[in-house]
Structure formats: structure tokens, C-alpha cells
C-alpha positions as CSV (number, residue, x, y, z in Angstrom):
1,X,266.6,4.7,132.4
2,X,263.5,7.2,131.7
3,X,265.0,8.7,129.3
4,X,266.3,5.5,127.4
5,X,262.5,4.0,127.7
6,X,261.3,7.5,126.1
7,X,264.0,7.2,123.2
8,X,263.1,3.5,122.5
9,X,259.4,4.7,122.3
10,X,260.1,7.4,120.3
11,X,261.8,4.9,117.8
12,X,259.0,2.8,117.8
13,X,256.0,5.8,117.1
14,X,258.3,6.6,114.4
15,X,258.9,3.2,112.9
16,X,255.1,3.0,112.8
17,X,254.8,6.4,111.4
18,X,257.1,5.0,108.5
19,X,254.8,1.7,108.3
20,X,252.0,3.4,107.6
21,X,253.3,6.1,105.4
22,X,254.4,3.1,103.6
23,X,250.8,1.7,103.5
24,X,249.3,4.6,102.4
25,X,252.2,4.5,99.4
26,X,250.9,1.4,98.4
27,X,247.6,2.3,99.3
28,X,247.8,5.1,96.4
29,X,249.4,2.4,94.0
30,X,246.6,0.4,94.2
31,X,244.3,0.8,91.3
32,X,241.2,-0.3,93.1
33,X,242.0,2.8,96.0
34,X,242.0,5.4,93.1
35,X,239.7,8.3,94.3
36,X,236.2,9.5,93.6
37,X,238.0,12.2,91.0
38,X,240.0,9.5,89.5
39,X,236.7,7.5,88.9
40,X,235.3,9.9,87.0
41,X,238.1,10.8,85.0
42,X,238.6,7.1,84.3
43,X,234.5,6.8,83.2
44,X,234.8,9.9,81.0
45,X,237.5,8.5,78.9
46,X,235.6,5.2,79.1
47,X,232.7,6.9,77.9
48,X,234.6,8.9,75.2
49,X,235.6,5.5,73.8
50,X,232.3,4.5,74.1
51,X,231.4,7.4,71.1
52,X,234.3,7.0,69.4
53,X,233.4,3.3,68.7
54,X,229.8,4.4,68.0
55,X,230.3,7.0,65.4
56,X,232.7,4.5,63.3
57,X,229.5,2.3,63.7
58,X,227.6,4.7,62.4
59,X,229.2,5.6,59.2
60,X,230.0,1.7,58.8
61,X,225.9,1.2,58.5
62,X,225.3,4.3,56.6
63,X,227.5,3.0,53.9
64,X,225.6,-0.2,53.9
65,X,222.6,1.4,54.3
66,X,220.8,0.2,51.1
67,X,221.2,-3.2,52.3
68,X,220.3,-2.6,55.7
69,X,216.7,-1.2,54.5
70,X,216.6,-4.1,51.8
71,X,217.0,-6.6,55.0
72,X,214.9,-4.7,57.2
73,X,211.4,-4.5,55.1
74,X,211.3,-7.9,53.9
75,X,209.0,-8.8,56.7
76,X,206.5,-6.5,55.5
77,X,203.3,-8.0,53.9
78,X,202.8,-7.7,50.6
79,X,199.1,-6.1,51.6
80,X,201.2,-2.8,52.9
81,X,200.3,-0.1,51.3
82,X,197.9,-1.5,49.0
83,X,195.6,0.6,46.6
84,X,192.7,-0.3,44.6
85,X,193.7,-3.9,45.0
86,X,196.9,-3.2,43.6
87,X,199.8,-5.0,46.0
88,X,202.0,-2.8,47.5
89,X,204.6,-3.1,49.8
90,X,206.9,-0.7,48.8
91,X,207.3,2.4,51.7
92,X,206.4,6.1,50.9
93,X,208.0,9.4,52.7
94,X,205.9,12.3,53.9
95,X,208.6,14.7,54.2
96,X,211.3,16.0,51.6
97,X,214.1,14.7,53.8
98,X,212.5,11.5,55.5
99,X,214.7,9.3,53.3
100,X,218.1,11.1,54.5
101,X,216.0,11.5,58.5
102,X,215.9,7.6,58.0
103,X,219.5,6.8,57.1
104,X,220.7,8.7,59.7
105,X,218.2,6.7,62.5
106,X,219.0,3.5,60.9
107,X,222.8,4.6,61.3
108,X,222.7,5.7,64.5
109,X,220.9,2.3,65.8
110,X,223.1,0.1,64.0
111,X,226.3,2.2,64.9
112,X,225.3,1.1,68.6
113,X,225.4,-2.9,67.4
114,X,228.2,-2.4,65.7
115,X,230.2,-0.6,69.1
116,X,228.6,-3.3,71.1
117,X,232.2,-5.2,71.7
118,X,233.7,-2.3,72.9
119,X,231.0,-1.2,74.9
120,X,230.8,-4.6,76.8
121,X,234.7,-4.3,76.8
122,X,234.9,-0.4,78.6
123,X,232.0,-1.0,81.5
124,X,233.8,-4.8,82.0
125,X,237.4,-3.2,82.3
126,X,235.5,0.2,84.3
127,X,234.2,-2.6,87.3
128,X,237.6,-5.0,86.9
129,X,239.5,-2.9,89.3
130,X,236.9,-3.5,92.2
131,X,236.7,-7.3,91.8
132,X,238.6,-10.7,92.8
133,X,241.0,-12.0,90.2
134,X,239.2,-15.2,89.6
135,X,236.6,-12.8,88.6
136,X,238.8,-10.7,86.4
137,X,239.9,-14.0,84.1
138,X,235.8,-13.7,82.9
139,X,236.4,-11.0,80.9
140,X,236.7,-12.7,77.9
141,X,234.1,-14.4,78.0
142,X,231.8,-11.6,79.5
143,X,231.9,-9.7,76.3
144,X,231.6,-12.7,74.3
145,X,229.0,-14.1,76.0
146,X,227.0,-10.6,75.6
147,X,227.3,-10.6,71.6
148,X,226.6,-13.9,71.6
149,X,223.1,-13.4,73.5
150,X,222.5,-10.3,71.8
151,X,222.6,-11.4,68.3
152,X,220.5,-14.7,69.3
153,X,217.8,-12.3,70.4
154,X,217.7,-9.8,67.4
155,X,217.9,-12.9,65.4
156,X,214.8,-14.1,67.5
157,X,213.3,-10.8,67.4
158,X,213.8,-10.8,63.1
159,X,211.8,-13.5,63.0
160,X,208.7,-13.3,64.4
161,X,209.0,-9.4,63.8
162,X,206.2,-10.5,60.8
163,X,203.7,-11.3,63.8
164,X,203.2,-7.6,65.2
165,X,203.4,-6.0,61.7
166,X,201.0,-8.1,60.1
167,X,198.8,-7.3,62.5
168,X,198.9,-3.9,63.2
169,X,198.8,-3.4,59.4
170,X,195.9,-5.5,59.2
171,X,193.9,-4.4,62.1
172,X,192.4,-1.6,60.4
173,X,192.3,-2.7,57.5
174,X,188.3,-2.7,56.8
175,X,187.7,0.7,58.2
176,X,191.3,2.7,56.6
177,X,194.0,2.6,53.8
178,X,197.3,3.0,55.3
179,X,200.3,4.5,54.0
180,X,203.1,2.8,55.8
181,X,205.7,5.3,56.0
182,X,209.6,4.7,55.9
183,X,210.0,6.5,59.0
184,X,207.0,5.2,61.1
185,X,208.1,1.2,59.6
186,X,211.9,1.4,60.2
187,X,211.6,3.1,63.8
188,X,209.0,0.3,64.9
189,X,211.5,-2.0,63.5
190,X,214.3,-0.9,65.5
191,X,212.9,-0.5,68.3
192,X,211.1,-4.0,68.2
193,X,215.1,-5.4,67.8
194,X,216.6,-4.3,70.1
195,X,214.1,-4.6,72.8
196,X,214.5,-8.4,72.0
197,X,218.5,-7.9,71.9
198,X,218.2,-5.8,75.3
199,X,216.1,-8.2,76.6
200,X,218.7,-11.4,76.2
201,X,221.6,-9.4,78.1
202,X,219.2,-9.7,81.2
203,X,222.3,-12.7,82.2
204,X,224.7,-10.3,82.1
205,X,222.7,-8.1,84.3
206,X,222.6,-10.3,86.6
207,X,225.7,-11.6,87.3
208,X,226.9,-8.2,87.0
209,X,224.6,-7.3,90.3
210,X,226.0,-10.7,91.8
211,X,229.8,-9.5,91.2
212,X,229.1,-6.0,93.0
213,X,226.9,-7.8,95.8
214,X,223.4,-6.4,95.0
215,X,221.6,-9.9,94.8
216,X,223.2,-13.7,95.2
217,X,222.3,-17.1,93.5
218,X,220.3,-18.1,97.0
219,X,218.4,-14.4,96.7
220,X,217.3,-15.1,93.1
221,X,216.4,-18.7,94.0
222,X,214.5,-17.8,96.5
223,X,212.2,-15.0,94.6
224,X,211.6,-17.5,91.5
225,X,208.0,-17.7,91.0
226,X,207.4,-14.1,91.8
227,X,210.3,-13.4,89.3
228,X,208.9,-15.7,86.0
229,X,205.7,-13.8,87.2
230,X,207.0,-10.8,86.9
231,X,208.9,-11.3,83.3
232,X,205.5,-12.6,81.7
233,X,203.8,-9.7,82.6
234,X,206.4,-7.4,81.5
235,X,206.7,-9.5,78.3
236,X,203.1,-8.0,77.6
237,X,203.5,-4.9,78.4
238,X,207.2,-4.1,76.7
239,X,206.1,-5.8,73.0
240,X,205.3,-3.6,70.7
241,X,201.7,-4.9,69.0
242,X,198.9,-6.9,69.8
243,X,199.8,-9.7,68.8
244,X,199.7,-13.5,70.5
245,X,202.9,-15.0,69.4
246,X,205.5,-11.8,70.7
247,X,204.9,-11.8,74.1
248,X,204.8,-15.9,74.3
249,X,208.7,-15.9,72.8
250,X,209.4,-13.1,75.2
251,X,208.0,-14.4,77.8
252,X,209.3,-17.9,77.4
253,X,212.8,-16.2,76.4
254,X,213.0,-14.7,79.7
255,X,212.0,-17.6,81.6
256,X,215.0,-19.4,80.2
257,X,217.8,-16.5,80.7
258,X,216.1,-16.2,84.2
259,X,217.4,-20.0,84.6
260,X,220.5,-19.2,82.9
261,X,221.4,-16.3,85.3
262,X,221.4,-18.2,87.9
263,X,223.2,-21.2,86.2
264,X,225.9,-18.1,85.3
265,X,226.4,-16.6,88.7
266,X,227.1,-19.9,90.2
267,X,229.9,-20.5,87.9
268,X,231.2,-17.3,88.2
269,X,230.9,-15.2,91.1
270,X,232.7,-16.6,93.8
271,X,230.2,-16.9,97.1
272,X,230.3,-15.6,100.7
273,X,232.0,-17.7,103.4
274,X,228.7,-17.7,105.1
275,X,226.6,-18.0,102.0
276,X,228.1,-21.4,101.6
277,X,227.9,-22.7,105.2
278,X,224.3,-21.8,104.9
């Protein structure tokens, strides 16, 4: 009888041995149980896609780069570069090769609008793994929904780009004569876009925190004044200029994505069990 009891226990240690060998097989299968080496791999070739999609965004916008610059100065006052009362406007270069050193920036900064899809699409499909499949079937609309906000605030940022030119051109104008150059005008330019194109992917952000667990729709509730607080100030401090009109359409920009975070997680990310008894 011992022995038959130690036989039928035997059986069983080895029948659980098989179970979880079996486990682990599936365990390995599982794409979201890939390993800390097989993360990286996967975000190197993410990344390399990444430049891939850049660089044919670059040489896309260096072909069309005479229109790009024809787009791009129109906001400059006609008082630029002004001398003897003679109107102006037209940019000068300081170095032998600041037309080509200007290309290449423009290039470069458009190259990364242009790779914008596929950027959104690599860091979405990099994070799928990890989540719930109701919050896999967002995908689609993640990276249209980033354009989308994107191009609404370079578009924003286009417009009232007049507003901080105009008066850092004209601030001095009593005391100096300034020589707008190309590559002073068009890196203030670029940088002034897509600060405001940055700036409108703060929903994205957001959600993107609420689908790894970092913050919640109740946390960001919660911390609203101090947050709208926080986003005027830093709406002074991040526009370029001294202007009054930027940092009131920054301000006020933010103050509305803020809102539309929220509205966004609440849709999308699916909430704790105790979250929602709360």
C-alpha cells in the first residue's frame, strides 16, 4: 500500500511538472512575456523605422523646399530688413553656405512631420502588447487622432506666428537696424511650430499615462485647478517672444486639451474595479 501511495504521488508531481512546463510553453508564446532583451531588440527596430521614415521625410521637404521657405516667410513684416526707408522683407545670409545650412534644417524639421504617422504608429504598436484588447482596437484612431491634433496646432501656431515676429522685429526698432537672417528667421520659425504642434499631443500624453497606470480620470479631476494653473504659466514661459496674444492661445489651447484628456481617457481606458465602486 506504501508503495502504491508513493507511485500515485509520484504520478501526480510529475503531472504537475508537465502542467507547468506547459505554462511556461505558453508563457514564452505570449508576446506580452517576451523578455527585457527581446524589448530592446523589438525598440531598436522600432526605432530604426522610426529613421527610415524620417529620412524619406527629409528628402520629400528638401525637394519642396522652395515652397516650404516661400510659405514659411510670408508672416514676416514688410518693415524686416528695411534700409533707408526702403521696405524690405526679403532675408539675407551671413555665411557662404547658410542657404544650403538652412535647407538642410528646414528638411530635417519637416522630415519629422512628414514621419509623424509612422512614428505614432511604431510607439502605439511598441506599448500594444502590454494592454487589454479593448484597448488595442484604439489604435486607429490613436494615430489619427495625433495628426489630427498636431496639424490643428501648427495651423494655430501659423497664424498668430505674425504676433511674436512683429514684435521682436519691432522692439528695437528706434535704437538698431536689423538684418533678419535666413537662418536666425526660419529656426525661430520652426521652433515656434512645433512647440504649438507638441503642445496639442498633450491628449495623447495623457491617455497614454492612463493606459500604462501612471495617473487616472479621478487623479486628473482631482488636481484641476492646480493643473490649468500650471499650463498658463508654462504657456508664458515656453512661447517664444513677448508678445500678449501667444501665450493667451497657448494658454487657452491647453486649458481645452486639459478638458479633452480627460474626456479621452474616460472613453478609452478601461477603469479599475475599485476605481469605479469609488
Amino acid at each position: 500500500m506504501a508503495a502504491s501511495d508513493l507511485d500515485q504521488q509520484g504520478l501526480l508531481q510529475s503531472g504537475g511538472i508537465d502542467n507547468s512546463s506547459n505554462d511556461n510553453d505558453e508563457d514564452e508564446n505570449d508576446p506580452s512575456a517576451m523578455s527585457l532583451i527581446d524589448h530592446l531588440e523589438e525598440l531598436r527596430w522600432r526605432i530604426f523605422k522610426c529613421l527610415i521614415a524620417v529620412a524619406v521625410g527629409v528628402v520629400i521637404a528638401f525637394i519642396f523646399r522652395d515652397w516650404l521657405i516661400h510659405i514659411l516667410d510670408a508672416p514676416l513684416p514688410l518693415s524686416a530688413n528695411s534700409i533707408g526707408g526702403k521696405e524690405g522683407h526679403k532675408l539675407v545670409m551671413t555665411g557662404l553656405g547658410e542657404a544650403f545650412t538652412v535647407s538642410i534644417k528646414l528638411s530635417i524639421v519637416f522630415g519629422l512631420v512628414f514621419a509623424l504617422p509612422v512614428i505614432l504608429y511604431q510607439l502605439w504598436a511598441f506599448i500594444a502588447p502590454g494592454l487589454y484588447d479593448k484597448e488595442k482596437k484604439h489604435a486607429v484612431p490613436f494615430i489619427g487622432l495625433g495628426l489630427i491634433l498636431f496639424v490643428i496646432g501648427v495651423t494655430l501656431g501659423y497664424f498668430i506666428l505674425q504676433f511674436p515676429v512683429s514684435f521682436l522685429i519691432n522692439f528695437g526698432a528706434d535704437n538698431f537696424t536689423e538684418l533678419i537672417s535666413a537662418n536666425s528667421y526660419f529656426s525661430f520659425v520652426s521652433f515656434f511650430l512645433l512647440i504649438f504642434g507638441a503642445v496639442f499631443e498633450l491628449p495623447l500624453v495623457l491617455t497614454f499615462l492612463a493606459l500604462i497606470g501612471i495617473v487616472t480620470e479621478g487623479f486628473l479631476k482631482s488636481k484641476r485647478a492646480m493643473a490649468h494653473v500650471g499650463l498658463w504659466a508654462a504657456a508664458t514661459v515656453i512661447t517664444p517672444g513677448g508678445d500678449l496674444y501667444s501665450p493667451i492661445f497657448i494658454g487657452v489651447a491647453l486649458s481645452v486639451l486639459y478638458e479633452f484628456s480627460i474626456l479621452l481617457i474616460h472613453f478609452t481606458v478601461k477603469k479599475d474595479p475599485a476605481e469605479e465602486i469609488a
